[in-house]
C-alpha positions as CSV (number, residue, x, y, z in Angstrom):
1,X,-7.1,-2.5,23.6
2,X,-10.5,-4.0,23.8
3,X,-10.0,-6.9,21.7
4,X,-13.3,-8.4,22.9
5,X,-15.0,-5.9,20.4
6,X,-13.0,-6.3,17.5
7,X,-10.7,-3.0,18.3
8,X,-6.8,-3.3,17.0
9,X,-3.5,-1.2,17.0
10,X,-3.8,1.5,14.9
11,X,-1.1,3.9,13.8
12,X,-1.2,7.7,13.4
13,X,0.7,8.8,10.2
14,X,-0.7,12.6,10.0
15,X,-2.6,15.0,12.3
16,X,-4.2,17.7,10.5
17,X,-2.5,16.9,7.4
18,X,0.7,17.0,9.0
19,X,3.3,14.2,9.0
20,X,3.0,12.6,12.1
21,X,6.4,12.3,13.5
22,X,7.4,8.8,14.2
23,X,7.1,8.1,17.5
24,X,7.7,5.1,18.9
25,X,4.6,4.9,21.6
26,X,2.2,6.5,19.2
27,X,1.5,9.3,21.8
28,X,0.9,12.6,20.5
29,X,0.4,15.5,22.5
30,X,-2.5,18.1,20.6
31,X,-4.0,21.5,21.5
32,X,-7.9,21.3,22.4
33,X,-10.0,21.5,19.6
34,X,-11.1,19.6,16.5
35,X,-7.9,17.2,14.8
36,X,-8.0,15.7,11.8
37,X,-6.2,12.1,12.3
38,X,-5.1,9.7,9.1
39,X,-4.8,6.6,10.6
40,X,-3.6,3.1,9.4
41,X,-4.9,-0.1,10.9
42,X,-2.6,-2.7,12.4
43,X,-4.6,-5.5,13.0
44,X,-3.4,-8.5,15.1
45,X,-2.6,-10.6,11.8
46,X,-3.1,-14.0,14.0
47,X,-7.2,-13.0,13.8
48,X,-7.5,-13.1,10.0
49,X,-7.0,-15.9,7.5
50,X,-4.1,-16.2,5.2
51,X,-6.8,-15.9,2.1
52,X,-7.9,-12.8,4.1
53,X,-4.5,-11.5,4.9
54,X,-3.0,-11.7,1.0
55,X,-6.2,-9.5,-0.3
56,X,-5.4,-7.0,2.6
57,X,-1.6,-6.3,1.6
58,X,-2.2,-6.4,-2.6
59,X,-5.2,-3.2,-1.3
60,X,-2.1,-1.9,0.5
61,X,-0.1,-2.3,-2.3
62,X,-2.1,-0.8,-5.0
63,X,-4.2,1.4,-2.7
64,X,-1.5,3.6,-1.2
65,X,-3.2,6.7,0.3
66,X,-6.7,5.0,0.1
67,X,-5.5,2.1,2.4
68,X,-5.4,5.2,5.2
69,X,-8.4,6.4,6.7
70,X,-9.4,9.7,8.4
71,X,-11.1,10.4,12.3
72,X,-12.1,13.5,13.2
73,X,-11.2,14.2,17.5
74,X,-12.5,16.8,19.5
75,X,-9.2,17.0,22.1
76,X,-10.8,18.3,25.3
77,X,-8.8,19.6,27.6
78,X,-7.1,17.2,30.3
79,X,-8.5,14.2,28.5
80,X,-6.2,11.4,26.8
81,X,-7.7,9.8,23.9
82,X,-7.3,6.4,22.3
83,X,-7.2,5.4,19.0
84,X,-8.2,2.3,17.5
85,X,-8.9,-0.1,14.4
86,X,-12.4,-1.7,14.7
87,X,-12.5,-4.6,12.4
88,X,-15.8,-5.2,10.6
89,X,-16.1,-9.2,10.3
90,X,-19.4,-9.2,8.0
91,X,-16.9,-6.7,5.5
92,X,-14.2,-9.8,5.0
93,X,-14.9,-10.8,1.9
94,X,-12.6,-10.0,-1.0
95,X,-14.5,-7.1,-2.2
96,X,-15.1,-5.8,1.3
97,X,-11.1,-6.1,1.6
98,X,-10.2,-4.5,-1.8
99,X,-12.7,-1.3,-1.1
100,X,-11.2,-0.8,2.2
101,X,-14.2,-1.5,4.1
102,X,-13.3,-4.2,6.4
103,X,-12.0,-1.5,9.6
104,X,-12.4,1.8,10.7
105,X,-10.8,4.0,12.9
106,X,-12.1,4.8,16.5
107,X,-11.2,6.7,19.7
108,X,-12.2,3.5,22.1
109,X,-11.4,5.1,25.0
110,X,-10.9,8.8,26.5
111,X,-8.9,8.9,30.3
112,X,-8.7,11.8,32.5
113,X,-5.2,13.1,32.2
114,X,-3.2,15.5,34.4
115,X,-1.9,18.3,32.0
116,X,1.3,19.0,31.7
């Protein structure tokens, strides 16, 4: 995870409106073609203050679904994809945090794969 530019753990909790089952890597297998992801960011907690860290948990609180953001993927064929949460510094401030505009989500990286 490329750290370096501001790119976090994120967590995949639907594909395609699906429940994404829970699995422990985060690696989900897809057919090629256009996925509709709804990821939640999981920010390395040690990079944020603790002023910064309360306003993100009461949006989590009262912002349920909200707190969750969509990325569209275009799975090609043979290629791994991965998914990240790019934190926004400029968007820290309280209002920032309580509109959900301090991340997003990103596909950081795509690696050649074997299929299976």
């Amino acid at each position: 995870m490329p750290e370096s530019e501001d790119i976090y753990s994120a967590r995949i909790t639907r594909i395609d409106g699906d429940s994404a089952s829970s699995v422990r890597d985060n690696r989900h297998q897809l057919p090629v073609g256009r996925h509709t992801l709804t990821v939640s960011e999981a920010i390395d907690a040690n990079r944020l203050s603790t002023a910064q860290l309360t306003q993100m948990r009461k949006m989590k609180k009262f912002a349920h679904a909200d707190a969750y953001k969509q990325l569209v993927v275009e799975v090609k064929p043979g290629v791994s994809h991965r998914i990240g949460a790019r934190l926004h510094r400029d968007r820290l401030d309280t209002l920032s945090i309580k509109n959900n505009a301090y991340w997003e989500p990103v596909v950081w990286e795509e690696v050649a794969q074997s299929c299976p």
